[in-house]
C-alpha positions in Angstrom: 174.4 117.1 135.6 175.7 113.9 134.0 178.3 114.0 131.2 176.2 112.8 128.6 173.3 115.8 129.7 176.0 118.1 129.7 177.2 116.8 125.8 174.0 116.6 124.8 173.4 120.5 126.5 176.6 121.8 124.4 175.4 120.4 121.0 172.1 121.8 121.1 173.5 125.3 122.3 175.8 125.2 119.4 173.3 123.5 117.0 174.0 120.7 114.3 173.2 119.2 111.2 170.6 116.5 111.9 169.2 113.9 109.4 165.4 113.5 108.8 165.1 109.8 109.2 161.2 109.3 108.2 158.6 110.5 106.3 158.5 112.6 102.9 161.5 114.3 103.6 163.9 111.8 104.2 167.3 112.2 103.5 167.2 115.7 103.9 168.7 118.3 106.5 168.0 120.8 108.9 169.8 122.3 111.9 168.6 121.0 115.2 169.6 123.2 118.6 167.8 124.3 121.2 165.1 126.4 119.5 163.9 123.8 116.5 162.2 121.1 117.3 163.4 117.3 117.1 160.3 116.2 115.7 161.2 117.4 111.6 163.8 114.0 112.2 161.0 112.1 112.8 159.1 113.3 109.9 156.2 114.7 112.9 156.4 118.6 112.0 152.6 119.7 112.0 152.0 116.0 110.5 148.3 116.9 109.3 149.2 120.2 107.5 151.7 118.4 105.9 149.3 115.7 104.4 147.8 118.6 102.9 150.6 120.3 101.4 151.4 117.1 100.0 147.8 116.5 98.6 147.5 120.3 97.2 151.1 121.5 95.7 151.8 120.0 92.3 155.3 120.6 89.9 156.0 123.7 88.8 153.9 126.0 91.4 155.0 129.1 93.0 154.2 128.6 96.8 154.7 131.8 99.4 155.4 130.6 102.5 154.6 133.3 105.2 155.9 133.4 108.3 158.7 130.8 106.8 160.2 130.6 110.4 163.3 128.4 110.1 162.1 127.0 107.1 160.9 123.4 107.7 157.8 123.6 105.1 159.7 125.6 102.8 161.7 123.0 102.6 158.9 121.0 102.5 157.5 123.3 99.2 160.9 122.7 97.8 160.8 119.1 97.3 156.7 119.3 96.2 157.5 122.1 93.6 160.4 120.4 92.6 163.2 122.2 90.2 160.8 124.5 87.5 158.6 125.5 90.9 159.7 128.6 92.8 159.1 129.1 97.0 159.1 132.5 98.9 160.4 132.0 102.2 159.1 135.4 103.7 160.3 136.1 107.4 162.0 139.1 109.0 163.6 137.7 112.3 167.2 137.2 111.3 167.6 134.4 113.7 165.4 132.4 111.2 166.4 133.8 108.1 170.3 131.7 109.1 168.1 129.0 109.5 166.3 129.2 105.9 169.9 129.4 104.6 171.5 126.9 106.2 168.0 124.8 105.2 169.2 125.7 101.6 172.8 124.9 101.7 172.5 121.6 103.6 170.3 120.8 100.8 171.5 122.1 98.2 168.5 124.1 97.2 167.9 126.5 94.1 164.2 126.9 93.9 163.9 128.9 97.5 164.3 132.7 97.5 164.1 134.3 100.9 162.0 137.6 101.5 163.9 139.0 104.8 160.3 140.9 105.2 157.1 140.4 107.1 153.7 140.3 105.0 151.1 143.0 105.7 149.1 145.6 103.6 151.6 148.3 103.3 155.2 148.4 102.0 157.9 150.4 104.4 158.6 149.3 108.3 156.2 148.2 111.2 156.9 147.1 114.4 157.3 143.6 115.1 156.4 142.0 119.1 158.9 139.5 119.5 157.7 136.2 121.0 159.1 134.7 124.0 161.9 132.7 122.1 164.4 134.1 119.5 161.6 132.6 116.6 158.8 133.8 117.2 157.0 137.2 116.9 154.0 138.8 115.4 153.1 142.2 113.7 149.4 142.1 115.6 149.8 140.0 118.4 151.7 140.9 122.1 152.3 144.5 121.0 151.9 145.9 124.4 155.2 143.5 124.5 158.4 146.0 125.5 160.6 144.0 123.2 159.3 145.8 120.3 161.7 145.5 116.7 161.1 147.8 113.5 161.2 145.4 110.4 160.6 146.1 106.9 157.2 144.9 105.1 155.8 144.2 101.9 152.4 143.3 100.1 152.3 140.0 97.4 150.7 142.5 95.1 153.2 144.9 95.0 156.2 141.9 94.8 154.4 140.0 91.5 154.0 144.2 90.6 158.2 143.9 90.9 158.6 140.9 88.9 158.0 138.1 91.2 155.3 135.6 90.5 152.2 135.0 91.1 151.4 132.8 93.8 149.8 129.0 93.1 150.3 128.1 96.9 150.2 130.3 100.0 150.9 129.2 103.6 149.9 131.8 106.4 150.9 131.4 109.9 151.5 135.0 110.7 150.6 134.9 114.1 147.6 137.6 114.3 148.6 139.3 110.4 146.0 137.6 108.9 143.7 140.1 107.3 145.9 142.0 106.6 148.5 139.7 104.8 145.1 139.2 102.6 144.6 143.0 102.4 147.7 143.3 100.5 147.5 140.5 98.2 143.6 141.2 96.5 145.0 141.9 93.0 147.1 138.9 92.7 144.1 136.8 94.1 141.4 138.0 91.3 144.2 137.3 89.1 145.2 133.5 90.1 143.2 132.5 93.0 145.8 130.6 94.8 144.9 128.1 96.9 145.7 128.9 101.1 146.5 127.5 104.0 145.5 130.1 106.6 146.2 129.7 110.5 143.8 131.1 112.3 144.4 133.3 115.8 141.6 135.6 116.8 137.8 135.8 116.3 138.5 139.5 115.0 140.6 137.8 112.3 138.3 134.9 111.7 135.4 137.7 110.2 138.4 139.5 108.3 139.7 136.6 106.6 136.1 135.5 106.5 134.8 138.1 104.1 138.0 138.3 102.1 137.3 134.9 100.9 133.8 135.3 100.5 133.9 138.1 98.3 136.3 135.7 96.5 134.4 133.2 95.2 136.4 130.4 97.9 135.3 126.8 99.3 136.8 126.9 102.8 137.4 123.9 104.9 138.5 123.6 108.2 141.2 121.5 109.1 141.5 118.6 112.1 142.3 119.8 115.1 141.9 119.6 119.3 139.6 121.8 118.7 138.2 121.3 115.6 137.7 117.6 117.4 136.6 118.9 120.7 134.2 121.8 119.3 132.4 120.0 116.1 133.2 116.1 116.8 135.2 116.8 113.8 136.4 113.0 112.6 137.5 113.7 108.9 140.8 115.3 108.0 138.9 118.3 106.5 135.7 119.8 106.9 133.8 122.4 104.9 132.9 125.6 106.2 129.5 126.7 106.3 129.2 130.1 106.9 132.0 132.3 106.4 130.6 135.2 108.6 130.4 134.2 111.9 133.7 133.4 113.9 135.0 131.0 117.0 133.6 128.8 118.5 130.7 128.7 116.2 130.6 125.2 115.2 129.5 126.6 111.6 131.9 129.4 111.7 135.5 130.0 110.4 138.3 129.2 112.8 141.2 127.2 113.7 143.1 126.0 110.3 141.7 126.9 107.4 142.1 125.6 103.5 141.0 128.0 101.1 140.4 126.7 97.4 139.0 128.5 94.4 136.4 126.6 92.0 138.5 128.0 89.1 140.8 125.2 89.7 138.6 122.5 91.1 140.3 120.1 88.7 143.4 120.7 90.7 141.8 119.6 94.4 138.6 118.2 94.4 139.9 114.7 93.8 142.6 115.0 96.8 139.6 116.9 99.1 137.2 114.3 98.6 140.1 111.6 99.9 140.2 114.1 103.3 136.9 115.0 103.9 
């Protein structure tokens, strides 16, 4: 191995600060190493969901970022909600939660709380399948995994119920958790329909999250993708969702990455939707 592979072996191992040199986080910081990615200092981090966060979060919002990981988007959220908005970074691997808080400090951010806590429909402990790497892992997904953790849970409605707020903004990739994330959060939804970003991973929690937002009231669209490409010749950044009750690979159905959006605050999103579709 050549002494420059070797250097370059030892940092990531160890992990540094690294620059983002491009895109709407420039001039910020995060911790590259051997488990992050080297495309957040290109300003390349799941580029289309991005343009939507972008497009969607205004001042001022509360955003709840589930399944934070190391906290690229909440950092992300930060920046978009500015000083008066507030972010929930909810994650319960402790690798990631030093990531969040070395996201915050290397910024210097207030406006991010993390939630050491997964998201489901019940408060207490469930186990949690960890992924192949030290970030990932899922509460639905890979149980029959040995490397099983217990970690503690909590529902949105019973968080705004202790004093948090309600959510404006909320970003699901929960690996699996889905419906039931959804599950937990129906009275703060009727109350403020906040506008989602839901990553989608089985058919079975296509119809869940499906029929939640049905019975709703929401517009969903689904977001560009291989597959969205592949499966509908999808061309435009979003596409609206037609019927809400049928699951992948129905071209018609609801799967892959979802945006969720409430007509109660149309006045909020139609202009930037119409831009996408």
């Amino acid at each position: 191995m050549s002494i420059i592979k070797n250097i370059g072996k030892q940092l990531l191992g160890k992990g540094f600060k690294a620059p983002i040199l491009s895109g709407y986080l420039k001039g910020h910081y995060y911790r590259l190493n051997k488990y992050t990615a080297l495309s957040p200092m290109f300003g390349n981090w799941e580029r289309d969901s991005q343009l939507l966060f972008i497009a969607l979060i205004k001042k001022g919002d509360t955003v709840y970022d589930l399944g934070a990981n190391t906290g690229i988007h909440s950092l992300l959220f930060s920046k978009l909600a500015g000083s008066k908005g507030t972010i929930y970074a909810c994650e319960p691997m402790h690798y990631n939660i030093e990531e969040i808080e070395l996201v915050k400090r290397y910024n210097n951010l207030t406006n991010i709380s993390i939630l050491p806590e997964a998201i489901s429909n019940s408060v207490g402990a469930m186990e949690f399948a960890l992924g192949e790497h030290t970030k990932g892992g899922s509460l639905e997904l890979g149980l029959e995994n040995l490397k099983k953790i217990k970690v503690p849970v909590n529902t949105i409605d019973n968080l705004v119920k202790n004093g948090f707020k309600l959510p404006d903004f909320i970003k699901i990739d929960i690996e699996g958790a889905e419906g039931a994330a959804l599950e937990g959060m129906e009275e703060s939804v009727h109350a403020n329909h906040p506008s989602m970003y839901i990553e989608l991973h089985t058919p079975e929690q296509d119809l869940k999250v499906g029929a939640f937002l049905a019975k709703h009231g929401y517009e969903v669209y689904r977001l560009k993708t291989d597959d969205a490409t592949k499966i509908n010749n999808q061309t435009a950044q979003l596409q609206k969702i037609r019927d809400l009750s049928i699951s992948f690979p129905h071209p018609d159905g609801i799967w892959g990455c979802v945006l969720a959006l409430h007509p109660s605050r149309k006045s909020s999103w139609e202009e930037a939707v119409a831009k996408l579709q």
